[in-house]
C-alpha positions as CSV (number, residue, x, y, z in Angstrom):
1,X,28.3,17.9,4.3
2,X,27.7,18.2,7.9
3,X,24.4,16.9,8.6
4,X,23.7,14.7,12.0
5,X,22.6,11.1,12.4
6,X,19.6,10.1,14.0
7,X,20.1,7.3,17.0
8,X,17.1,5.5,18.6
9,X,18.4,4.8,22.8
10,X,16.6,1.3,23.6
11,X,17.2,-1.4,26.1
12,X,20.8,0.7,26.3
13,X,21.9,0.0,22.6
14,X,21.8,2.7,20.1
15,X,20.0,1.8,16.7
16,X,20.9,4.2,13.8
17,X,17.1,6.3,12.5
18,X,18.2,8.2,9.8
19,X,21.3,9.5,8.3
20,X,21.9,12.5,6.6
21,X,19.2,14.1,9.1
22,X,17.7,17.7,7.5
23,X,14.5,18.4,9.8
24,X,13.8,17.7,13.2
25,X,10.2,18.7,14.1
26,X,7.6,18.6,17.1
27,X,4.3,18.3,15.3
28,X,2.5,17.4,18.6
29,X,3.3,17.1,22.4
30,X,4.3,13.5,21.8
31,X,5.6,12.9,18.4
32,X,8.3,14.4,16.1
33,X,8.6,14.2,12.6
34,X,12.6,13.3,11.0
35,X,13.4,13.8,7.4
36,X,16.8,13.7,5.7
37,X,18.5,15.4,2.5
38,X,16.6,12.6,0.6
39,X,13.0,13.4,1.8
40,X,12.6,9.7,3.4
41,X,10.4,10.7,6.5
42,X,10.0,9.1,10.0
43,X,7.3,10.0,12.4
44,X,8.4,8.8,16.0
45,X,6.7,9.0,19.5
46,X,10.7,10.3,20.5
47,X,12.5,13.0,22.7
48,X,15.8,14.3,22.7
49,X,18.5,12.4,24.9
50,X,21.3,14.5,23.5
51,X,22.6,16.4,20.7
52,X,26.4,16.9,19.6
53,X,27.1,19.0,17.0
54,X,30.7,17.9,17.2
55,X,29.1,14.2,16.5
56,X,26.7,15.1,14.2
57,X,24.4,13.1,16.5
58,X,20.9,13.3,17.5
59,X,20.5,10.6,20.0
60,X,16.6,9.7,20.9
61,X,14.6,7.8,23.6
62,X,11.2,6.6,22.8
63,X,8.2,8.1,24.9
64,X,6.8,5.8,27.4
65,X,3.3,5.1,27.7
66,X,1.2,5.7,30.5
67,X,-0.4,2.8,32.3
């Protein structure tokens, strides 16, 4: 199988979301909803830092809040 693996980018470190990632989705201009193969579901204020399809790796940064 070739699905990706989601990564969470904080403080420099990445930190592994989901595995076996099916759906990314933007449900709203700050959040985006992850599911993988097994329907386990993650809703994330999150953006794309990269994607490699060679990796199979979705690697996010969390959303910072305004002041």
């Amino acid at each position: 199988m070739c699905e990706s693996s989601a990564y969470l980018l904080t403080d420099g470190e990445e930190r592994l979301l989901l595995e076996h990632l099916d759906i990314v989705e933007t449900l709203e201009e700050d959040r985006m909803r992850l599911v993988d193969i097994f329907g386990e579901e993650k809703i994330l204020r999150i953006r794309v830092k990269r994607f490699s399809l060679l990796e199979h790796k979705i690697l996010f940064e969390p959303l910072q809040t305004c002041p």
